[in-house]
N, C-alpha and C positions, 0 to 999 in steps of 0.2 A: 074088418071091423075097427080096429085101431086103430088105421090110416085115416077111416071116415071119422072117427072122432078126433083127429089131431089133424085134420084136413085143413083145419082152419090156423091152427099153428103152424105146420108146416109150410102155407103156403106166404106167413108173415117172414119164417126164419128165411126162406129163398128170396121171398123181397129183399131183406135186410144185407145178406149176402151181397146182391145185384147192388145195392147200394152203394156200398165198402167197398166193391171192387175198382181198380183203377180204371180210370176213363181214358178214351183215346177218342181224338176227337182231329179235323182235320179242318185248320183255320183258313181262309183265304183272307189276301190281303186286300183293304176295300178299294174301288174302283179308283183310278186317280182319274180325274176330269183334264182331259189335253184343252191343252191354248195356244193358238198359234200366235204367236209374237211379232212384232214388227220388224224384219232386219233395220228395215233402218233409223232404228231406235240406237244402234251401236257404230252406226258406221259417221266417220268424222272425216272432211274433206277440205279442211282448210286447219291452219297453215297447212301451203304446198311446201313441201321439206324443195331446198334447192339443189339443184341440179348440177351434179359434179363428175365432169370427165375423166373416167380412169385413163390411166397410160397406156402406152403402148402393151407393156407386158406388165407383171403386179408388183416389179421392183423399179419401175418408171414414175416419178412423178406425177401425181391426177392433177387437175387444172385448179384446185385451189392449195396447192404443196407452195410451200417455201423454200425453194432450192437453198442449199448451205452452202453447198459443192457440187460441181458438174463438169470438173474436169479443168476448167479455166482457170483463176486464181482465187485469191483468199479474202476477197471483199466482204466477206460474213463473219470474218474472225479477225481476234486481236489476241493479242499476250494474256497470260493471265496475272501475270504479275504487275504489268503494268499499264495494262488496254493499249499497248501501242500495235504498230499493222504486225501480225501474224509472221511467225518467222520461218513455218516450215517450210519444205519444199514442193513444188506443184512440179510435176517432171510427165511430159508421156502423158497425160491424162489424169494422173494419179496423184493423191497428195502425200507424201511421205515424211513421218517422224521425224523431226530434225532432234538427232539428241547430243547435240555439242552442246559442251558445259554452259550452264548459264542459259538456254532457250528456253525449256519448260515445255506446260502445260498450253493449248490454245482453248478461247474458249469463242461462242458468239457472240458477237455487237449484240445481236436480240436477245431480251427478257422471254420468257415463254413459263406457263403456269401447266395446262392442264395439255397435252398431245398424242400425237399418232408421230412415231421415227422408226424412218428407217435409215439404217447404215451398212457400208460393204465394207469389208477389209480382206487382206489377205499377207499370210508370212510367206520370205521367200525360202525357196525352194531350198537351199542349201544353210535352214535355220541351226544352230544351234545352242547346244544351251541344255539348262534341266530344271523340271519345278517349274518355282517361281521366276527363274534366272531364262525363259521361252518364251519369247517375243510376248511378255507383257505390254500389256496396254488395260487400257478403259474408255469408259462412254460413262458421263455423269451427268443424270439426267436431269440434276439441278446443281449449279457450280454456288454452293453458299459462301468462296471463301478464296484466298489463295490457296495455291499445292494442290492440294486433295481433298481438301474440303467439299463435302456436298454426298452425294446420293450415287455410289457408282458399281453400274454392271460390268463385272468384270470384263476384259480380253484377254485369251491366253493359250497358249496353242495345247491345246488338248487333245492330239490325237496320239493316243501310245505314249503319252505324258504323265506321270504319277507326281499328285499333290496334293493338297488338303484341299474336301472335296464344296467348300463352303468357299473359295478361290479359284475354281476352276474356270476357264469360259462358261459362261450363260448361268454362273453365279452373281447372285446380287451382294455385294461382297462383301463376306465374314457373317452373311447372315441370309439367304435364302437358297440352299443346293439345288441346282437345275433338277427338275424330275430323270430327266436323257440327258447321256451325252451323244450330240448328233454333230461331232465334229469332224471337218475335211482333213486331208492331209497339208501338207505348205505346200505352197503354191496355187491352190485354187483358192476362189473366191467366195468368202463366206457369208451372212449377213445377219442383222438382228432387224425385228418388226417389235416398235415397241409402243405400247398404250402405258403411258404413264399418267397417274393421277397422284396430285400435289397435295401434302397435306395441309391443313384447313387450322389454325389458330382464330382464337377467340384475341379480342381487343388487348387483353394484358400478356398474351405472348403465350397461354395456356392452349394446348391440341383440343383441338374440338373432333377433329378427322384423321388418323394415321394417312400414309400415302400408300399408294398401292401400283404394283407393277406387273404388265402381263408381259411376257416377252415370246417371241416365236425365234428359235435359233433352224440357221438353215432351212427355215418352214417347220418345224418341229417346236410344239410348246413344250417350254421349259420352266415359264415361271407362269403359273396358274392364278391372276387377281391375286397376286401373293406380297401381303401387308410387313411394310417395314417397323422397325422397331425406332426409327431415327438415323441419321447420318451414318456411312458407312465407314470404320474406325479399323487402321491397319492393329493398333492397341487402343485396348479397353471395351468398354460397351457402348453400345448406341446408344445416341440420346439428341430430339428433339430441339431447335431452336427456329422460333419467328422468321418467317421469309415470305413474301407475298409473291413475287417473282424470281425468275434465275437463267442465268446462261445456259447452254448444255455445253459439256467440256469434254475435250481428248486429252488423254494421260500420254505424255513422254515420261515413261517409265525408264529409270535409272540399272535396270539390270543390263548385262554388258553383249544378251545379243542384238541381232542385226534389226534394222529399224523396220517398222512393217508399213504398211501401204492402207490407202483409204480413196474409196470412190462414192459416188452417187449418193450423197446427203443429205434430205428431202424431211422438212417435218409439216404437220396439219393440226394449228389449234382447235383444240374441242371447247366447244362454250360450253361450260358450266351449267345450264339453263335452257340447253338446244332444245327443242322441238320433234319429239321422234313422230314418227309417220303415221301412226297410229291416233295422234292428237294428245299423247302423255307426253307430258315434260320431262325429261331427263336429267335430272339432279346429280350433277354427280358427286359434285362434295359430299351430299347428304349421303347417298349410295342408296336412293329412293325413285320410286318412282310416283309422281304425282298426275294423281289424274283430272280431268275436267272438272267433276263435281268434288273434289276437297277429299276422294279416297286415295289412302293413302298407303302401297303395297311396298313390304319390304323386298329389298334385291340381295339375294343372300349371295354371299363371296365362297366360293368355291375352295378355300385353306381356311377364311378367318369362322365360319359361319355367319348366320346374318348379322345384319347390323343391330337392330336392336337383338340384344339378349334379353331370354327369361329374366323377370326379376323374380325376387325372396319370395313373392309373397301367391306364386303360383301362376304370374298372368305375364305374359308378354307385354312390355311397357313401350312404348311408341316414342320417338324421339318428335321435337317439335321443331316443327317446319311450318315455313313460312311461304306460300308458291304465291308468285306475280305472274299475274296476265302481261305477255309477250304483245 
């Protein structure tokens, strides 16, 4: 009887109830409409990138290298003190340290900006010495100066060697420590594979671009696109000055052991502006890469991060570039 008269209330309060309670509901997401696409909306077939014969094996010369050294003589190099003909020794095939007083440093006749080098060397077998005082040398990937002026990758017998580890082989030196040490004993024959990019100055002598070095030591990367801070300084700090070109140079190092040896010297200018196979221009100054239609993707460096950094103000800010049709 009571139910029947609160039948009608009751069956508001279970409405209300059903109402208030939490809903569970199960969304799909809406259909996407597929579109087949053009492939060859993407594909780009000209410029044909040119055709360059690798060597014989990958520490051979390819067909567009600029031998420096190949065992013959010194027609690639001069003094650095005074550009006169090159003083070391060519013996056997080999070019060897000349370190009597007064020789120096050799560097190339050729200017060179932006490259691919390789170089071989090897200490002899009965090295001695300790540190810094074992078969030092250098490769300086841009000669700004006499001495030791310029930009240079260490040489230094590093095996079972203890030193400061920002001078060791396959150090950039006083300023980038090899990730590895992947060094041989003396007497075998060791090499570096180097991508060096030159930095970039604006018209009044201000950096526009740091330089950057990637180095592979006995096949082993050791300097990772890894950005300099400026000229390499036995004392004080790096620091930056104007150069649009430069020699690369050998260090006759003045520590008192045995002279070391050098073979097979082969470098490959990169243009600035090449052409990758893809139909993107390769900038490399910029460290961009620019595409067809004016898009414009950054190439991030693997130690410095990308080239443009975040600005303040939350948004990734774009450097400006300039790309010309090749």
């Amino acid at each position: 009887m009571i139910l029947s008269k609160l039948g009608g209330l009751g069956m508001l309060m279970a409405a209300s109830a059903l109402l208030s309670a939490p809903q569970t509901t199960t969304q799909t997401a809406p259909a996407q409409k597929g579109r087949r696409g053009n492939p060859k909306e993407t594909e780009v077939w000209e410029p044909v990138p040119k055709v360059v014969t690798p060597g014989a094996d990958n520490s051979a010369p390819p067909s567009d290298a600029i031998v420096l050294f190949d065992g013959k003589n010194l027609d690639e190099w001069v003094q650095t003190k005074d550009k006169s003909p090159a003083e070391w020794i060519v013996r056997d095939g080999v070019l060897v340290v000349n370190k009597a007083r007064g020789v120096g440093n050799i560097e190339t006749k050729r200017r060179f900006r932006n490259f691919q080098l390789h170089v071989e060397w090897k200490f002899p077998v009965d090295l001695t010495g300790a540190d810094q005082d074992r078969g030092n040398s250098g490769v300086f990937l841009a000669s700004t100066g006499g001495g030791d002026a310029g930009y240079e990758l260490q040489i230094l017998d590093s095996y079972n060697n203890k030193t400061y580890v920002n001078g060791q082989a396959g150090s950039i030196y006083k300023q980038g420590i090899p990730l590895v040490n992947p060094s041989r004993r003396p007497g075998e024959w060791q090499s570096y594979d180097v991508v060096w990019m030159a930095p970039v100055f604006e018209s009044d002598g201000t950096l526009r671009t740091p330089a950057y070095a990637t180095v592979f030591f006995n096949g082993v990367l050791v300097q990772n696109h890894f950005e300099l801070s400026g000229e390499t300084l036995f004392i004080g700090k790096p620091f930056y000055r104007k150069y649009e070109t430069a020699p690369i140079k050998l260090q006759a190092h003045g520590d008192p052991s045995q002279p070391i040896s050098f073979r097979n010297i082969w470098v490959r200018e990169l243009n600035p502006h090449a052409t990758l196979g893809n139909g993107t221009h390769n900038s490399l100054e910029n460290g961009v890469h620019a595409l067809p239609h004016g898009d414009v993707r950054t190439r991030r460096s693997p130690v410095s991060g990308p080239v443009n950094q975040p600005g303040g103000n939350g948004r990734r800010e774009s450097a400006k570039i300039a790309v010309a049709k090749l």
